[in-house]
C-alpha positions as CSV (number, residue, x, y, z in Angstrom):
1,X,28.1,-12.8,7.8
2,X,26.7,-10.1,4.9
3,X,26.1,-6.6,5.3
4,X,22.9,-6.0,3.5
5,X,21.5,-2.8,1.7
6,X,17.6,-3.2,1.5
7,X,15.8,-1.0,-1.1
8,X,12.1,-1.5,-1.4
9,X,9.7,-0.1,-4.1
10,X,6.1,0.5,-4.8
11,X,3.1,-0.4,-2.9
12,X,2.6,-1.6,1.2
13,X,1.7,-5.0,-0.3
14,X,5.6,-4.9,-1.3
15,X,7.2,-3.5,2.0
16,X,5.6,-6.7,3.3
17,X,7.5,-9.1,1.3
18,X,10.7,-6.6,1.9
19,X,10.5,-6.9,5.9
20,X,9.8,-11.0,5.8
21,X,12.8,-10.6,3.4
22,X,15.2,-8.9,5.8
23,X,13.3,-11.1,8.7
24,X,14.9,-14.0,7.0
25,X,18.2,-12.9,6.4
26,X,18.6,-11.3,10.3
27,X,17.5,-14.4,11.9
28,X,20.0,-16.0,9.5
29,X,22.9,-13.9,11.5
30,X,23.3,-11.4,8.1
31,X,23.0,-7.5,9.2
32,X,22.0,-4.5,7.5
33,X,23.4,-0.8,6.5
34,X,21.9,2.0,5.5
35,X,24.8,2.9,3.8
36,X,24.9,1.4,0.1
37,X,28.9,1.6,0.3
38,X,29.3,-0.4,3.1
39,X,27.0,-3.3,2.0
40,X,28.2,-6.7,0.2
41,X,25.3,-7.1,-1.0
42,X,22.4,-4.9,-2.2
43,X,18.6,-6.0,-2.4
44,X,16.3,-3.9,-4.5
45,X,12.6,-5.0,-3.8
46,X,11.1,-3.6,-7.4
47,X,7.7,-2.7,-8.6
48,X,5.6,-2.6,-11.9
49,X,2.5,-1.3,-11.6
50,X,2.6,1.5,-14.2
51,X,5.6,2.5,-16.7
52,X,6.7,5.4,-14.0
53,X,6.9,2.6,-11.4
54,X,9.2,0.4,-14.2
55,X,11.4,3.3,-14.6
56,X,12.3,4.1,-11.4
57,X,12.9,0.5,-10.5
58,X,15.4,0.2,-13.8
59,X,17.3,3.6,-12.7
60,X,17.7,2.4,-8.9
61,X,19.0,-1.1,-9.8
62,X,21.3,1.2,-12.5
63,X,22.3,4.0,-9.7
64,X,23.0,1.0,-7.1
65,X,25.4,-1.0,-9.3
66,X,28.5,1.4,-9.3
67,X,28.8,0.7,-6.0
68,X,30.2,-2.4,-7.5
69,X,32.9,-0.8,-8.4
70,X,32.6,2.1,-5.9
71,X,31.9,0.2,-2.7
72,X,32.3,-3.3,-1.4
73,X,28.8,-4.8,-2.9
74,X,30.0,-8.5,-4.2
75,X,25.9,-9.2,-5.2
76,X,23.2,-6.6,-6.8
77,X,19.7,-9.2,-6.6
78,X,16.7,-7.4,-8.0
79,X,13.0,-8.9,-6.4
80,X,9.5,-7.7,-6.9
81,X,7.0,-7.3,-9.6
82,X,9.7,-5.9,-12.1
83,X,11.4,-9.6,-11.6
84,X,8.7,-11.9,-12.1
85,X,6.9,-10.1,-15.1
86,X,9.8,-9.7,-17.0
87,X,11.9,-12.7,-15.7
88,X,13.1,-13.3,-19.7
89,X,14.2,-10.5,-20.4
90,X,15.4,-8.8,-16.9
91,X,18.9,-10.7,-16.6
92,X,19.3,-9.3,-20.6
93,X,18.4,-6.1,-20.2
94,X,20.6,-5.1,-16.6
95,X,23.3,-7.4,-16.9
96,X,24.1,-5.6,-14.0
97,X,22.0,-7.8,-11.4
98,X,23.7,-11.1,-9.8
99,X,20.4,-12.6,-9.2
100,X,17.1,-12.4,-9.6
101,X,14.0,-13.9,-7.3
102,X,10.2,-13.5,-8.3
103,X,7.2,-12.6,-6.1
104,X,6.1,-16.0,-5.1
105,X,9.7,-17.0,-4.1
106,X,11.3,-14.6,-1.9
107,X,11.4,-17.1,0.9
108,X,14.5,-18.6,-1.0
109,X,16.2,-15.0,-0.3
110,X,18.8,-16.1,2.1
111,X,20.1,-18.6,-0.3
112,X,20.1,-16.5,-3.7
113,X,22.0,-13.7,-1.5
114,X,24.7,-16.0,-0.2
115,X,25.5,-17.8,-3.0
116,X,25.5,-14.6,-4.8
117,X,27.6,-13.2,-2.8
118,X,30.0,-16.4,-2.5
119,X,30.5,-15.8,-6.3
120,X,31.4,-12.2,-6.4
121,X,32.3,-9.8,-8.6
122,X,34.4,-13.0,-10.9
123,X,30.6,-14.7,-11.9
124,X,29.9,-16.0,-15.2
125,X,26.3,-15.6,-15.4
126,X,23.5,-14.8,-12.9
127,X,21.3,-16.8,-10.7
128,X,17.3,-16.7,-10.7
129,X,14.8,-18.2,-8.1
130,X,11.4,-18.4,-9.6
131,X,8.7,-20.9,-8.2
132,X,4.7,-21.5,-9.2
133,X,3.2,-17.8,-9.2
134,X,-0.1,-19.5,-7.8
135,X,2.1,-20.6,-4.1
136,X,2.2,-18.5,-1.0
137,X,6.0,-18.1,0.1
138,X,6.3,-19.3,4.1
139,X,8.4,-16.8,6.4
140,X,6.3,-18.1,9.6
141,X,7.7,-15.5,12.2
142,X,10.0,-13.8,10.1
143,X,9.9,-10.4,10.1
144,X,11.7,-6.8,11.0
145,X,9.0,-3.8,10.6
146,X,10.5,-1.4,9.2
147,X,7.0,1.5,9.7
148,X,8.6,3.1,13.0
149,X,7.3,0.1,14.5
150,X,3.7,1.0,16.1
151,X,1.7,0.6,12.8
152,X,2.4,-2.1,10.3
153,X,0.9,-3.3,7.0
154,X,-0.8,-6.9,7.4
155,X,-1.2,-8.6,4.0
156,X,-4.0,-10.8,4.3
157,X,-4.3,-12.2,1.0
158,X,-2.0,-12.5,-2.3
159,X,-2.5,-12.4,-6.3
160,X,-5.8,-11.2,-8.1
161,X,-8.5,-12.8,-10.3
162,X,-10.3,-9.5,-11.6
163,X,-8.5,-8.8,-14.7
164,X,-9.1,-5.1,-15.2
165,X,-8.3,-4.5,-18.7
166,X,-6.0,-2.0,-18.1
167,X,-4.1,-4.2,-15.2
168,X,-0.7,-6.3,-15.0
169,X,-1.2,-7.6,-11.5
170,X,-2.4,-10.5,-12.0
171,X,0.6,-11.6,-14.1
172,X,3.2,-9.8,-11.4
173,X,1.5,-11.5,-8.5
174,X,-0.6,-15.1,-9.4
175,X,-4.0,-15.8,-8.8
176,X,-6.0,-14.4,-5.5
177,X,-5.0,-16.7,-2.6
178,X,-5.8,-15.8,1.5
179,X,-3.4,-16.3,4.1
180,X,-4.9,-18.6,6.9
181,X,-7.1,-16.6,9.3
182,X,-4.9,-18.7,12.0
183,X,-1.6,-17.5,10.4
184,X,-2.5,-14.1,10.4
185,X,-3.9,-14.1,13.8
186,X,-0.9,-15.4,15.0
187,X,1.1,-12.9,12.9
188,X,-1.1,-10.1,14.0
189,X,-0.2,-11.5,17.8
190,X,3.6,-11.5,17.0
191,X,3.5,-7.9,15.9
192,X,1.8,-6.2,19.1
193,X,3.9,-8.2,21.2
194,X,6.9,-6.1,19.3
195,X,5.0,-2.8,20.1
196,X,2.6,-2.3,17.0
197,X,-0.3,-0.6,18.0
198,X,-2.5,-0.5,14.7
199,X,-2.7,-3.3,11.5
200,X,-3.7,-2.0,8.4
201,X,-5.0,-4.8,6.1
202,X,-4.1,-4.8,2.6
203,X,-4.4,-6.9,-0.4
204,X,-5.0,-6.4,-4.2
205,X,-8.5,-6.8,-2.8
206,X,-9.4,-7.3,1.2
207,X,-12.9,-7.8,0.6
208,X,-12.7,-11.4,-1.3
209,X,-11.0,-12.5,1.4
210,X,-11.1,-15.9,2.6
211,X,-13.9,-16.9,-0.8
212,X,-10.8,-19.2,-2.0
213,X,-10.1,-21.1,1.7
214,X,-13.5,-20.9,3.1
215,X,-15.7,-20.8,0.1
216,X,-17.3,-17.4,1.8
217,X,-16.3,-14.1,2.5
218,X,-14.7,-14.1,6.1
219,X,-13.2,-10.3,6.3
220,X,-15.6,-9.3,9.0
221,X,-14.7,-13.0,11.1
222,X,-11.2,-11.8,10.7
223,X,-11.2,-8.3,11.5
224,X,-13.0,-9.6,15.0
225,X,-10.3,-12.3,15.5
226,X,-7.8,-9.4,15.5
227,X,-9.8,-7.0,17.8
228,X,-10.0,-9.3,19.9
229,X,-5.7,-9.1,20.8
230,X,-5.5,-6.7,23.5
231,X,-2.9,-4.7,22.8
232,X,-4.2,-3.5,19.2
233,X,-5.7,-0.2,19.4
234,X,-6.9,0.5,15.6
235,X,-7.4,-1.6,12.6
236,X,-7.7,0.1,9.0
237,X,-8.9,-1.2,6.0
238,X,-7.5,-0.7,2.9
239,X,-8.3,-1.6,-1.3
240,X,-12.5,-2.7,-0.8
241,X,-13.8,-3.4,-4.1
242,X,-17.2,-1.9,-4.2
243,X,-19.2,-4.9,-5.2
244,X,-17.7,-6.7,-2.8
245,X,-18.9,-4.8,0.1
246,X,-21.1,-6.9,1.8
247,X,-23.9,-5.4,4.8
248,X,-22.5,-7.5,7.7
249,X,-19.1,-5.8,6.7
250,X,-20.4,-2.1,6.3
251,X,-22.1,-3.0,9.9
252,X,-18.9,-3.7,11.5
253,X,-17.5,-0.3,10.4
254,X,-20.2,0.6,13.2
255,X,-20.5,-2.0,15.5
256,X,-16.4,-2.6,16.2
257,X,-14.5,0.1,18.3
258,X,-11.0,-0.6,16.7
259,X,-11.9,-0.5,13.5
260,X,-11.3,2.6,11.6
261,X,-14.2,4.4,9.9
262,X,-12.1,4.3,7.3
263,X,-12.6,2.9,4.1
264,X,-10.0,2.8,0.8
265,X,-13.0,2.2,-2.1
266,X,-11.4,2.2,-5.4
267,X,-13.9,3.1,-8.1
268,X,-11.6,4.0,-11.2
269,X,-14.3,5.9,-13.0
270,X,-17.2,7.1,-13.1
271,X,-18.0,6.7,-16.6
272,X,-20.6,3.5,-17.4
273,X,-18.7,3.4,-20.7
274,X,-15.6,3.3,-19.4
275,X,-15.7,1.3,-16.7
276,X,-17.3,-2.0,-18.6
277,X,-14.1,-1.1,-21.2
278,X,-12.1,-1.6,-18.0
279,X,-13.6,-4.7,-16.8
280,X,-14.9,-3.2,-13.6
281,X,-18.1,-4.8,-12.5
282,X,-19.7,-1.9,-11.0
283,X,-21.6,1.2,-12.2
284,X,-21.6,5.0,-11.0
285,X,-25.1,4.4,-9.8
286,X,-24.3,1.4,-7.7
287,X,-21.3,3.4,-6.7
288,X,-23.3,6.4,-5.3
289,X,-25.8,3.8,-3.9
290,X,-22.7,2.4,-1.8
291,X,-21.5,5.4,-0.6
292,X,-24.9,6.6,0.5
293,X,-25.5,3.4,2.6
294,X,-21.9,3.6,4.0
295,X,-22.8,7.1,4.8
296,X,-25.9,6.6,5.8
297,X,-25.0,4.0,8.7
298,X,-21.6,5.2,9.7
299,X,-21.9,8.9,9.3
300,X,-18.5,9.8,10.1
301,X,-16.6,7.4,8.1
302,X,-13.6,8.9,5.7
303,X,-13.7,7.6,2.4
304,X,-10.7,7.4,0.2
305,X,-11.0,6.7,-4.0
306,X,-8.6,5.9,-7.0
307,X,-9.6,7.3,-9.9
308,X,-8.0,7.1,-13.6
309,X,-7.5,9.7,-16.2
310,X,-7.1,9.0,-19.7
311,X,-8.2,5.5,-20.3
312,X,-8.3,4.3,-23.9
313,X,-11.2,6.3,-25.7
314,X,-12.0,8.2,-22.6
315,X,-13.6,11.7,-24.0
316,X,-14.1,15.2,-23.0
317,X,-17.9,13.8,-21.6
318,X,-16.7,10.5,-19.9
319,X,-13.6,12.8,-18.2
320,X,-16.5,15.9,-16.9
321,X,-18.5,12.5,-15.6
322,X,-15.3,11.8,-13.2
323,X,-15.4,15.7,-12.6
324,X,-19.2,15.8,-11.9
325,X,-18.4,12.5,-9.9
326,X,-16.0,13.6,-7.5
327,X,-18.2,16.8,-6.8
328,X,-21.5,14.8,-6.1
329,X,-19.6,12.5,-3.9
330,X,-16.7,14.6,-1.8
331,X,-14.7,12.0,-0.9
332,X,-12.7,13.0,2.1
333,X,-9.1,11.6,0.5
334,X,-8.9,10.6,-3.2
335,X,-6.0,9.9,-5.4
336,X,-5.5,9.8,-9.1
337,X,-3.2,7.7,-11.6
338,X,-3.0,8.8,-15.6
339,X,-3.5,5.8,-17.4
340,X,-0.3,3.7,-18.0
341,X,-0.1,1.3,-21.2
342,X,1.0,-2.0,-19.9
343,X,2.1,-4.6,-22.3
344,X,0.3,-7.6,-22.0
345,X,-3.0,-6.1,-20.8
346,X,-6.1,-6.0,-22.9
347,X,-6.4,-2.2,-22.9
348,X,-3.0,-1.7,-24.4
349,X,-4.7,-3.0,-27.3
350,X,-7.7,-0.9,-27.4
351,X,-7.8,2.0,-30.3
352,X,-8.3,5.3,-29.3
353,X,-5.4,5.8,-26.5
354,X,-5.7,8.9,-25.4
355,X,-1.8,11.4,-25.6
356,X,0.0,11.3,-22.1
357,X,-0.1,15.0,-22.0
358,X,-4.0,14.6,-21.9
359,X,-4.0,12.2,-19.6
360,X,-1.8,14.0,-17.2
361,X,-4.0,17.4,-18.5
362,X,-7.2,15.4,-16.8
363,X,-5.4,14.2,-14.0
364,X,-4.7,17.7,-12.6
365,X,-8.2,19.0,-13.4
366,X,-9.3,16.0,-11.7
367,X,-6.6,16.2,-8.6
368,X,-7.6,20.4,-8.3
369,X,-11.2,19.9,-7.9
370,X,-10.4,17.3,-4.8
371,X,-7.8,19.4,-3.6
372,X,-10.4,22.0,-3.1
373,X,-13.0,20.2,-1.8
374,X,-10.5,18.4,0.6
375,X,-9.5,22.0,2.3
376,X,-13.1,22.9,2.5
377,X,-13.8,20.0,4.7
378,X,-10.1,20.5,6.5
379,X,-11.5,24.0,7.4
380,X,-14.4,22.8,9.2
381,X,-12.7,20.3,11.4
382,X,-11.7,23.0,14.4
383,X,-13.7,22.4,17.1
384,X,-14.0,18.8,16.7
385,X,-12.2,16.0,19.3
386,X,-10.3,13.2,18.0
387,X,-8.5,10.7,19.2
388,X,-4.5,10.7,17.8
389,X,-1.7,8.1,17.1
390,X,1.2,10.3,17.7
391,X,4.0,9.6,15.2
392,X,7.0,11.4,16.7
393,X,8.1,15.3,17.5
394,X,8.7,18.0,15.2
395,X,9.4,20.9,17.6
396,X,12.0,20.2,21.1
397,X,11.6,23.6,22.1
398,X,7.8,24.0,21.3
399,X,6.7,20.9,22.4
400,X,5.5,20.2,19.1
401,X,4.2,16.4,17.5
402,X,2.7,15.4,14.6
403,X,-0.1,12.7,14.7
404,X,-3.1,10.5,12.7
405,X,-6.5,10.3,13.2
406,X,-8.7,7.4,12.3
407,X,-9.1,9.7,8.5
408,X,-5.7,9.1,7.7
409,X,-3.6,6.2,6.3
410,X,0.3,6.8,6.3
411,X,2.2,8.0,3.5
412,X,-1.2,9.2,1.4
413,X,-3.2,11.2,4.0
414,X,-2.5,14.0,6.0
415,X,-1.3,14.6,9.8
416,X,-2.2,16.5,12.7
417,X,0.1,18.8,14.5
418,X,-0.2,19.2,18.3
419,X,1.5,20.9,21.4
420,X,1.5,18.4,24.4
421,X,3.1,19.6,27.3
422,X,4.2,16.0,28.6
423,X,6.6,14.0,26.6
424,X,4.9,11.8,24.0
425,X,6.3,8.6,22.4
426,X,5.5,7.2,18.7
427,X,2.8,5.1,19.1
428,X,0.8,7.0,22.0
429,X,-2.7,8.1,21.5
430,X,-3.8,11.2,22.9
431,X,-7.1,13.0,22.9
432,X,-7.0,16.0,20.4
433,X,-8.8,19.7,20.0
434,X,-9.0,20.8,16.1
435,X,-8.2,24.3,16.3
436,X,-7.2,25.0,12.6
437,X,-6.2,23.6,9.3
438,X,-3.5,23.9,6.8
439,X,-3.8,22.8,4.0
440,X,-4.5,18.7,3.8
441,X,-3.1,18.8,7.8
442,X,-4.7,19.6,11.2
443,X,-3.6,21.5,14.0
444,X,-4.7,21.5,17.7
445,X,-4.3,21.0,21.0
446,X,-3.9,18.2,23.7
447,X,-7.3,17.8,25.7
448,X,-6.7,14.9,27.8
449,X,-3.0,13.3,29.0
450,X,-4.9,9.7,27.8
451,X,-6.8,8.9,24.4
452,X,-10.3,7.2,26.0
């Protein structure tokens, strides 16, 4: 059997196909290091999403294959977005790679590493697994989490049909296609019975879900299907296209206990101009009008934006818009990407692309504003009670843990810090006292032993 380094890149969407990856190969007998030396083979899971995304997938697959020479890796396979949109030219550009496998095909993993790996460093050319871009690869039951265990990503859906201008997704990752609402219920039952304690749903877009299977929107039909398992505690929605939101979903945000009111909304801009140059089928009116129904009917719901900076013929007026935007709205979490020309997309065609150092210029202005209004609202959290995911100990001798609340998302939002007298495990909730702020973090202290 193969030792197996595991590398994975990008977005959550990815580290799904990465743990139904490594599910495949364990339950084939192969086991995995963390030690790139001591693998004989090395998987890098690779994304594409913008040109800093490309370039640090190119440099990883680069720094991993001197351990060809270094170590005891026989195979270097590349997988991911990187893979499938450049399949032509990957294998001549990093010669370095044994193998290749696209986004739609990873389910052929085990054999691409072990025939890989058979060959060795003495190979005469490299292998490649690509299938149609429009199927859905089956790992039924196959998976490792690899999130600590008590919170994992559940992909619900695959692919895109929007085609934002300025967007390679949809040539990465196939057309939009759901996952059965009976193979993710059963996946979603297969993960708490291995201890996780909140799904986060995710897709290139949650909200169109189940439109290509059902011929209707079914995300609030799911969402109840998986409240329904007993031993899932929260359930957090990510990547809600605006004009998608429909009412019976913005009801559930108040209506259902484990779902999180929480809500990823990416928006893009804020400019009417810009946004019909992006292909986005909303405008900053409709926007607000959104937000102040979400608002309106769940009134402590955290709302979390993308926005972009620097989009072809974006000017000084479009960029104060996003400014003036973000001020109007105070969106409790927002993030923001500087436009990336992507070959093959409509906008890297457009006239009038605006200089990086502009684009990154706008993106900090942009960033600064949220950062302040983000520790204005921080500051006026003490005093409030919230209910906490613990997500391990910081402090032995304090008694110290770190925590989320129903506001934050992992990796991208902040964390509360808490003293608890009693030993807490990963994957505990407790009942919390906001006593101060730092920053994008909380701190307080343990008001009941038991979350209600």
């Amino acid at each position: 059997m193969l030792q197996i380094f595991f590398e994975s890149l990008g977005c959550d969407k990815n580290l799904v196909d990465s743990e139904k990856m490594i599910g495949l190969l364990s339950r084939t007998g192969h086991s995995f290091t963390d030690d790139e030396r001591e693998a004989d083979v090395i998987v890098v899971n690779t994304c594409a999403f913008i040109g800093d995304a490309k370039e640090e997938s190119i440099q990883e697959i680069l720094r991993l294959a001197k351990y060809k020479k270094e170590g005891r890796c026989r195979s270097l396979i590349a997988a991911g977005c990187l893979a499938e949109r450049y399949k032509d030219e990957i294998l001549k550009e990093l010669p370095e790679l044994d193998g290749v496998i696209g986004t739609s095909s990873w389910d052929g993993i085990v054999k691409l590493v072990e025939e890989t790996a058979e060959r060795g460093r003495e190979r005469t050319g490299s292998l490649s697994v690509f299938r149609d871009i429009s199927r859905l690869p089956d790992a039924e039951g196959a998976r490792v989490v690899t999130t600590g265990g008590h919170y994992a990503f559940l992909k619900i859906a695959e692919g895109c049909n929007k085609f934002c201008t300025y967007c390679a997704i949809p040539f990465c990752r196939g057309p939009y296609r759901s996952v059965s609402m009976e193979d993710l219920v059963r996946e979603a039952g297969e993960l708490a019975e291995k201890g996780v304690r909140e799904l986060i749903l995710v897709a290139q877009e949650t909200t169109l879900y189940g439109t290509d299977l059902y011929g209707r929107k079914c995300l609030p039909e799911l969402i109840r299907k998986l409240a329904a398992i007993p031993d899932i505690r929260w359930i957090r929605l990510l990547y809600g296209y605006p004009e998608e939101l429909t009412d019976e979903m913005i009801a559930l945000f108040a209506e259902e206990p484990k779902l999180c009111r929480y809500l990823d909304l990416p928006v893009q801009h804020a400019s009417d101009r810009i946004l019909r140059a992006m292909g986005r089928k909303t405008t900053r009116a409709e926007v607000t009008e959104l937000i102040r129904r979400l608002r309106k009917k769940v009134p402590d719901i955290a709302l979390r934006t993308t926005l972009m900076s620097g989009f072809p013929g974006e000017t000084e007026e479009d960029h104060a818009e996003n400014l003036s935007f973000v001020k109007e709205m105070r969106f409790d979490r927002l993030g923001v990407f500087a436009y990336s020309k992507e070959e093959g997309t409509a906008a890297a065609k457009f006239k009038n692309q605006v200089p990086k150092r502009l684009r990154v210029k706008r993106r900090n202005e942009i960033m600064r504003l949220q950062q302040g209004i983000a520790f204005e609202k921080a500051r006026e959290m003490p005093g409030r009670s919230l209910t906490v995911m613990v997500e391990g100990q910081v402090s032995d001798e304090e008694n110290v843990y770190v925590g989320r609340t129903y506001m934050d998302a992992p990796d991208v939002d902040g964390y509360l810090f808490f003293r608890s007298a009693e030993e807490r495990l990963s994957g505990d909730f407790v009942r919390v006292k906001v006593t101060g702020a730092k920053g994008y973090d909380l701190i307080g202290e343990v008001e009941d032993e038991s979350a209600e």
